[in-house]
mmCIF file of the C-alpha atoms, coordinates in Angstrom:
data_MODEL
# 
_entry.id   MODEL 
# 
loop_
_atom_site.group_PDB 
_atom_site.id 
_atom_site.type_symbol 
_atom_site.label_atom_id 
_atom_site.label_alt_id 
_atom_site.label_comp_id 
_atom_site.label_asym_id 
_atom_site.label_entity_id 
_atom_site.label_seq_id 
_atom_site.pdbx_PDB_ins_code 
_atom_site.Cartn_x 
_atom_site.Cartn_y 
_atom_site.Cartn_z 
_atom_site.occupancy 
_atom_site.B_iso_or_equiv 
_atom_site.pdbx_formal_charge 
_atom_site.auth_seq_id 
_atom_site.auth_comp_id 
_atom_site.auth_asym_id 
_atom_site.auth_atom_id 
_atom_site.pdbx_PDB_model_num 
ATOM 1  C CA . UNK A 1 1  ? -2.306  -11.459 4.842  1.00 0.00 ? 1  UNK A CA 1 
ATOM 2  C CA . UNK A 1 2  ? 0.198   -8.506  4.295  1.00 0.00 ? 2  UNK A CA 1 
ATOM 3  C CA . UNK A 1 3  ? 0.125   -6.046  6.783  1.00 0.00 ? 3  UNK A CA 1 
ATOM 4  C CA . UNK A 1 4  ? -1.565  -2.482  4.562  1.00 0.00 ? 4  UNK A CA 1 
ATOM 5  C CA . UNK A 1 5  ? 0.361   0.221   4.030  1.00 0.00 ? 5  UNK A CA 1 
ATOM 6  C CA . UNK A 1 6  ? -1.281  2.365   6.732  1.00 0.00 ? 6  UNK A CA 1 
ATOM 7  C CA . UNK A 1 7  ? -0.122  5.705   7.638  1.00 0.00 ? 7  UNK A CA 1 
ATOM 8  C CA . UNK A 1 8  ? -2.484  5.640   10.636 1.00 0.00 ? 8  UNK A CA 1 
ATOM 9  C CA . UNK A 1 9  ? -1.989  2.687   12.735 1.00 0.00 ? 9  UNK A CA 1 
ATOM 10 C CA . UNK A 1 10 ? -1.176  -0.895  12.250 1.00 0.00 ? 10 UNK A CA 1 
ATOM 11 C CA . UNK A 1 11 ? -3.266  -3.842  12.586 1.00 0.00 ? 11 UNK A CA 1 
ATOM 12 C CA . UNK A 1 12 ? -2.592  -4.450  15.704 1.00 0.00 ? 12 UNK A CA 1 
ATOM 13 C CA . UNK A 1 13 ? -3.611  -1.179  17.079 1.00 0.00 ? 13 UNK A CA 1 
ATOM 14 C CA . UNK A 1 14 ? -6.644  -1.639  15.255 1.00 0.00 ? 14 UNK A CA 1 
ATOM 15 C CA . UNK A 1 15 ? -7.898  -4.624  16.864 1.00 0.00 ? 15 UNK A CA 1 
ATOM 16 C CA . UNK A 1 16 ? -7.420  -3.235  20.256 1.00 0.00 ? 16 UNK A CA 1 
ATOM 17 C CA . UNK A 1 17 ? -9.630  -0.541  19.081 1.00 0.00 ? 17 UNK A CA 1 
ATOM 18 C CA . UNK A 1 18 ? -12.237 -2.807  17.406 1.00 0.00 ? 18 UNK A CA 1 
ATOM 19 C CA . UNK A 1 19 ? -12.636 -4.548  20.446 1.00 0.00 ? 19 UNK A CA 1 
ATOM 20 C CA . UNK A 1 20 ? -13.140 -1.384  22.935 1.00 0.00 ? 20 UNK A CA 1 
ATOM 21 C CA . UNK A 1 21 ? -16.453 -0.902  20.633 1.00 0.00 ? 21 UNK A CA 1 
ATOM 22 C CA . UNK A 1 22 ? -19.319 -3.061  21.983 1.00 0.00 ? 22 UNK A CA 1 
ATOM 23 C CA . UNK A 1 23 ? -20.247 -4.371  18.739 1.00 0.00 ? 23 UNK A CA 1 
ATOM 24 C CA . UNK A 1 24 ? -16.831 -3.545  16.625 1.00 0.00 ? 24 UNK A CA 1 
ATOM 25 C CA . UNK A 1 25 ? -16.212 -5.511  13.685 1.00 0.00 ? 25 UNK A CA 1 
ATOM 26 C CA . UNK A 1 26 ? -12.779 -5.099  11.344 1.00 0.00 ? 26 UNK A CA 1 
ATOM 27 C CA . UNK A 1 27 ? -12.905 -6.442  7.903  1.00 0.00 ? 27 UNK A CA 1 
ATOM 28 C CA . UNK A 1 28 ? -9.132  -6.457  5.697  1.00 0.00 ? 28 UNK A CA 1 
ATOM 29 C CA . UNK A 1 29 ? -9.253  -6.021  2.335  1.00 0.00 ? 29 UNK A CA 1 
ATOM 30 C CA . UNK A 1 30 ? -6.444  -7.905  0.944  1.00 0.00 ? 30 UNK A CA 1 
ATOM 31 C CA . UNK A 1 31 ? -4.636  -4.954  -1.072 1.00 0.00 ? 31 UNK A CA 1 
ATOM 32 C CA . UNK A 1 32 ? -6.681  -2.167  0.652  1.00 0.00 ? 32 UNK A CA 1 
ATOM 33 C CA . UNK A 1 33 ? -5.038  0.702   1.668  1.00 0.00 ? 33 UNK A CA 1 
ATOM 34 C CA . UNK A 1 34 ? -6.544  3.149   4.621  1.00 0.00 ? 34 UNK A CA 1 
ATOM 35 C CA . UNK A 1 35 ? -9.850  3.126   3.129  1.00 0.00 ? 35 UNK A CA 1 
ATOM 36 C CA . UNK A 1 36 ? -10.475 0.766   1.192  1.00 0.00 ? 36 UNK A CA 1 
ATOM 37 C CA . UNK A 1 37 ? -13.592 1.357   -0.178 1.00 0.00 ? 37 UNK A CA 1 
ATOM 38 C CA . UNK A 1 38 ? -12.217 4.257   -2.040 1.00 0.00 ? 38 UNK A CA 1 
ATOM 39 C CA . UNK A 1 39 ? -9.044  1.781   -3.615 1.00 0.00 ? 39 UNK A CA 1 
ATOM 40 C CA . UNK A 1 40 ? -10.979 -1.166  -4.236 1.00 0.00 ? 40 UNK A CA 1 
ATOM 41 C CA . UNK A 1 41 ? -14.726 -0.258  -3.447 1.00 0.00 ? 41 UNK A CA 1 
ATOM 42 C CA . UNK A 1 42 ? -16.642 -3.793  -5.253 1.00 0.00 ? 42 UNK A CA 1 
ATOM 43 C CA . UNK A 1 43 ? -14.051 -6.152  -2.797 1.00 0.00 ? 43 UNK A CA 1 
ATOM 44 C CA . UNK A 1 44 ? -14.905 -3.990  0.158  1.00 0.00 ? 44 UNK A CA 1 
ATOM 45 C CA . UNK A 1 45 ? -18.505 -3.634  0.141  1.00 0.00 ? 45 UNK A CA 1 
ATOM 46 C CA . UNK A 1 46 ? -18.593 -7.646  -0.345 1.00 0.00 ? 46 UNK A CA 1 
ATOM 47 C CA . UNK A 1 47 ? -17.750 -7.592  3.264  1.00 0.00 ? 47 UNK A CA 1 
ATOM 48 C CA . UNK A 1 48 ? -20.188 -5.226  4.426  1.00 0.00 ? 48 UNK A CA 1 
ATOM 49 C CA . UNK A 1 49 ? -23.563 -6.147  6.146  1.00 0.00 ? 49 UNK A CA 1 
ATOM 50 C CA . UNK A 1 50 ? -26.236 -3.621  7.283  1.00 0.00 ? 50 UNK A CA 1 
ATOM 51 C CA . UNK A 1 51 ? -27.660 -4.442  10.220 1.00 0.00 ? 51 UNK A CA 1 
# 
């Protein structure tokens, strides 16, 4: 996968804060920007589970 366009923080930086979080989870949307359930909201809540 590309790496987003992501004014805040790469991917990398991301993980390492996903995993300080007990029960952190990260999902990429291919061709998601920042927040991607504003640019491509159908693809990202396919990924999301309530729990």
């Amino acid at each position: 996968m590309e790496e987003p366009d992501d004014p805040v923080g790469t991917m990398d930086m991301w993980r390492r804060v996903v995993g300080l979080l007990p029960r952190g989870e990260m999902l990429l949307v291919e061709g998601g920007g920042h927040m991607p359930w504003l640019d491509l909201p159908v693809r990202s809540g396919a990924g999301s589970v309530a729990s």
